[in-house]
N, C-alpha and C positions, 0 to 999 in steps of 0.2 A: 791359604785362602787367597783366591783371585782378588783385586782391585777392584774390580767391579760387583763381587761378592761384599767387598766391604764396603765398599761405597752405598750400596743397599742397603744396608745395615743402621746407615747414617751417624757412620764411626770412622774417622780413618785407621783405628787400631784394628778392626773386624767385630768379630761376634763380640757378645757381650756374655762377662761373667756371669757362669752357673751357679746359683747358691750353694755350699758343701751340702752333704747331709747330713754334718750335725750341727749344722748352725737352724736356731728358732729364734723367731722374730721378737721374743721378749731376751734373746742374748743367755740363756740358762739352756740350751739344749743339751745333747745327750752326750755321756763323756765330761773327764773334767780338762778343767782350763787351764793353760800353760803361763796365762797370765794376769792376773788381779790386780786393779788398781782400786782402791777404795779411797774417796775423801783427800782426794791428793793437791797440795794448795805449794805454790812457790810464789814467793813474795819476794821481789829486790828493792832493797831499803836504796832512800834517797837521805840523802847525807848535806850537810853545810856546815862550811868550814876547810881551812888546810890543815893544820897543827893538831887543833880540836875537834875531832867531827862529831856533830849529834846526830842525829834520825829524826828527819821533818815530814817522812809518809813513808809511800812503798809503791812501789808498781807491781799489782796484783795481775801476775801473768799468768800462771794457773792458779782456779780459786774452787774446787769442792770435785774435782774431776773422779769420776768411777765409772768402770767399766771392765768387760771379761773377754780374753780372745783365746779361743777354742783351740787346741791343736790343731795343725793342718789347715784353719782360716787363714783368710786376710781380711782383717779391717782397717778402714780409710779412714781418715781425717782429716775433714775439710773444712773450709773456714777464708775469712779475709784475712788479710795480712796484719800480724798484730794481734792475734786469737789466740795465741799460747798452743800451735800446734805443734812447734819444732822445743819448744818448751816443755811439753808434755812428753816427748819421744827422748828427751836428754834427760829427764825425771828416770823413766822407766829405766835409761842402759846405764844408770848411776854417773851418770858426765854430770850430773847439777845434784847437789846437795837438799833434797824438799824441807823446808818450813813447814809439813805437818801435812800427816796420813802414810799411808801402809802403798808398798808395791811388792806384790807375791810374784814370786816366777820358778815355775813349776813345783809347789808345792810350800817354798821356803820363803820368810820374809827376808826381802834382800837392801829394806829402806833403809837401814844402818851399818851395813857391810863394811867392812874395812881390811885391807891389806893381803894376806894370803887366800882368805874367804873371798871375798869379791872377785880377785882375779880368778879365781876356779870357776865362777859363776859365769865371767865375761868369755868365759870359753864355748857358751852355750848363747850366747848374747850377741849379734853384730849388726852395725849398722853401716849402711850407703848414704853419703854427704851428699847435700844439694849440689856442691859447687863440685865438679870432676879436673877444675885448675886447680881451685888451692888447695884439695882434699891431698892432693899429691905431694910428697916431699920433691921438688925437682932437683935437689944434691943426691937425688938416690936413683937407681938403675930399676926398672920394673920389678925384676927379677927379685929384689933386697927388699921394696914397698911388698910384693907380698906373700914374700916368705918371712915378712919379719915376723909374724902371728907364730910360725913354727918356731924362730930362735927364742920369743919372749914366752912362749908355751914349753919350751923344750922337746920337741916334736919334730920331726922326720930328719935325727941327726946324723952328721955328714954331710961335708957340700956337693956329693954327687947326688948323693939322696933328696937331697932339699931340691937342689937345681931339677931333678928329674918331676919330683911332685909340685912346683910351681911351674914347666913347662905343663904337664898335664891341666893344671886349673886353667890355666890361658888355654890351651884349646879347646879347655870346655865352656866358655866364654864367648870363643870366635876370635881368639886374638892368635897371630902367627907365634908359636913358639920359640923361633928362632930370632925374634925380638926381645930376648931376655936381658938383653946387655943397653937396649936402649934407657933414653928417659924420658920423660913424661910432656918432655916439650915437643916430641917428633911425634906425638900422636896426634889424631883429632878428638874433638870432643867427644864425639860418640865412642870412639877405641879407649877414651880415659874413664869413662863413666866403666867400660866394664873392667877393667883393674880395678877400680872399686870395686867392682861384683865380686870378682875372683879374689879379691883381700879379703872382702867379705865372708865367702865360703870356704877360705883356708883350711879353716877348724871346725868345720861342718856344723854351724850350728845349729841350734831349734827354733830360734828367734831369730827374723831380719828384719832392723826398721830402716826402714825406706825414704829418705826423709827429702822430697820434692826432686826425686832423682831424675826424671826429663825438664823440668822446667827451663835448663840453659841451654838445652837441644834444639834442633829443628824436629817439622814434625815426619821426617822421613826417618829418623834417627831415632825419635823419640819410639816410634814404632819397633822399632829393633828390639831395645833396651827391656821393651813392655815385654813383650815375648819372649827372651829373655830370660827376664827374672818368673814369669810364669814356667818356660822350659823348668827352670831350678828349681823352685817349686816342688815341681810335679817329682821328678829325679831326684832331689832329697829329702822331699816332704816336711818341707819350712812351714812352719807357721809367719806373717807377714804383716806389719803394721806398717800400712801405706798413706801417707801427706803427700797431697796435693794440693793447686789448687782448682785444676783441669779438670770438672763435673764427668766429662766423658771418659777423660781415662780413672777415676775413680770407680766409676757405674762398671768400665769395662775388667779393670785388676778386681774389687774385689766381692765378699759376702756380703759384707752386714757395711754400713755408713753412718760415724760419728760426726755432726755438725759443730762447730765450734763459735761460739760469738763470745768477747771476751775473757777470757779464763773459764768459760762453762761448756756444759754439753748442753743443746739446747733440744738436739733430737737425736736419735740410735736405731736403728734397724736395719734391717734387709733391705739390699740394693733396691727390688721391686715395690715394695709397698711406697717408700722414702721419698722414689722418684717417678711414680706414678699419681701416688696422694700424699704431697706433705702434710704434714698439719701445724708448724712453727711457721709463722709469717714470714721469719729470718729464712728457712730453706725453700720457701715458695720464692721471695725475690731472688735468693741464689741461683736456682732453679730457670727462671724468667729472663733473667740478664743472660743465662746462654745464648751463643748467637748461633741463626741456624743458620744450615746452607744451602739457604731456598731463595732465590734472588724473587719469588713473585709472594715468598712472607710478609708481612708489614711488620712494623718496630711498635707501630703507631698503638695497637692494645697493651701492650705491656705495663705493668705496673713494677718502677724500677723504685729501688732505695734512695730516700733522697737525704741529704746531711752527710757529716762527717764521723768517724766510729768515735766512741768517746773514750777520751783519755782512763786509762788502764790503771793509773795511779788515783783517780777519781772516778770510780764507777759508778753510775747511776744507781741509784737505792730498787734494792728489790729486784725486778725484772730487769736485767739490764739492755733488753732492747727496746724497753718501753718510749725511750725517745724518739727513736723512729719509726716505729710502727706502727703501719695506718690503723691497727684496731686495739690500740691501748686505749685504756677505760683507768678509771680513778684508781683499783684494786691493783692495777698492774706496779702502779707506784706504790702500794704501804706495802704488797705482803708477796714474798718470792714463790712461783709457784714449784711445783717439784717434777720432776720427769718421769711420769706416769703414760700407763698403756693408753691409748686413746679408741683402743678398738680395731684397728685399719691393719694392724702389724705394726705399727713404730714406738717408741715414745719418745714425749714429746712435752717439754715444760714451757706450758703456756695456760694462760685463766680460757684464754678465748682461741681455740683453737680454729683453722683454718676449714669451711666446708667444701665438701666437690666444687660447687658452683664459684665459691671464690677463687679457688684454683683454677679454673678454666679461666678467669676472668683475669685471672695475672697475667696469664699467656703461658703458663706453661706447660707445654708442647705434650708429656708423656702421661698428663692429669687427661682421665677420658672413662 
């Protein structure tokens, strides 16, 4: 796509994400699910004491999380910083141990896995790191980062064999193959982000989480990377669980969009409805604080979030965005609401959900 094509578009990635067709806007469409998350809660105890230590609370980083991703989807996960997104994605590939609830992947509950079992599973299983420096071993030659997946699988043995099927991944990446002997420090950050990719898809998996993978890029690079991992995609038919926090490139990677404010989902649907008509105050100001790029826009309507997120180890009782949100009512404090259909295509947990008119009136841009 031309520059100027996407510039029209008012994306610098280009078009925007097609919904599959078997994603439905209640998350239950057609075809079963590759991945189940039910009731999934991770608590990190806070401790006092050196010798002795008791448990004086917990930081509730993920707290009641459920959700289903389709074969062949992407869904996103967005949220502020601090929201139990990257939390939630090391839940799912068994890197964190959960405090309680169920994770299905493709068929099997894998919340308890241990040892021989699990690694069979992580073969099906792979994720891409935020950071493309430190994701990298730099005592290790490209080449060894990612073909380790085949020595620690037992797969493509011989070092001619190996070297021949991690040249091939780099150049289906975009990375020169004749770079096999370097390291990680002679790349730029866009060339390190896809050896993550290509580590990633060593073992072909079913699953790729994607965990804020342009975030350290620029946004010429960032572009790349997005296309990309779409290319892969499409070429091995990944299903894709994508954090960000970039509204645009979420709307642009994937299907459906999970909203995140403190350890919960607060809304779930399809790209279009989500971000066309929210109905959670929280995704309407998410929404709103995007900045356009219309120099003759004003800032001046906007209704922006004001205060700071609340600490994670003390969550607000009930609704936990009830402290900051201009349409919290008395109820929002005693009683949690649940994430129900609202009508629109989404759902969305909230007593007083957000109308057209109000959304217009936050300022944001795709409410019409």
């Amino acid at each position: 796509m031309s520059a100027s094509a996407a510039a029209d578009r008012g994306s610098p990635f280009g078009e925007e994400r097609q919904p599959s067709s078997t994603a439905r806007p209640d998350g239950d469409g057609a075809g079963d699910p590759l991945v189940q998350v039910r009731d999934l809660v991770k608590h990190f105890p806070i401790t006092q004491g050196v010798v002795f230590q008791r448990k004086v609370g917990a930081v509730q980083a993920v707290d009641g999380v459920s959700f289903d991703v389709k074969r062949g989807e992407t869904l996103g996960i967005v949220g502020e910083t601090g929201c139990g997104k990257s939390t939630t994605a090391r839940l799912v590939m068994r890197l964190l141990e959960a405090t309680s609830g169920e994770v299905r992947f493709d068929g099997q509950d894998i919340t308890h896995l241990k040892g021989a079992r699990l690694k069979a599973v992580r073969r099906d299983m792979q994720m891409i790191f935020q950071d493309p420096y430190s994701s990298l071993n730099p005592r290790k030659t490209v080449g060894s980062i990612i073909g380790e997946a085949f020595a620690v699988h037992r797969l493509e043995r011989g070092k001619e064999v190996r070297r021949r099927a991690v040249q091939t991944l780099m150049e289906t990446v975009g990375l020169n193959p004749e770079h096999y002997n370097r390291y990680p420090h002679e790349f730029s950050g866009g060339q390190r982000q896809r050896i993550g990719v290509a580590r990633a898809l060593a073992l072909k998996p079913k699953l790729l989480i994607a965990d804020e993978p342009v975030s350290a890029l620029d946004v010429s690079i960032q572009a790349q990377v997005l296309n990309l991992l779409r290319d892969m995609q499409r070429q091995f038919g990944l299903t894709l669980i994508f954090i960000a926090h970039d509204l645009s490139v979420v709307r642009h990677m994937c299907d459906r969009v999970a909203v995140m404010y403190l350890g919960k989902i607060v809304e779930i649907g399809p790209g279009d409805p989500l971000y066309g008509f929210p109905r959670h105050p929280y995704t309407g100001a998410l929404l709103a604080a995007v900045p356009v790029a219309d120099p003759s826009a004003s800032a001046e309507g906007r209704r922006l979030l004001s205060g700071d997120v609340p600490s994670p180890a003390n969550p607000p009782s009930a609704c936990r965005f009830h402290t900051r949100c201009p349409k919290a009512q008395e109820l929002c404090s005693i009683e949690e609401p649940l994430l129900e259909d609202k009508g629109t295509g989404t759902r969305a947990a909230c007593h007083y959900p957000l109308t057209r008119e109000e959304v217009t009136e936050m300022g944001v841009r795709s409410a019409g």
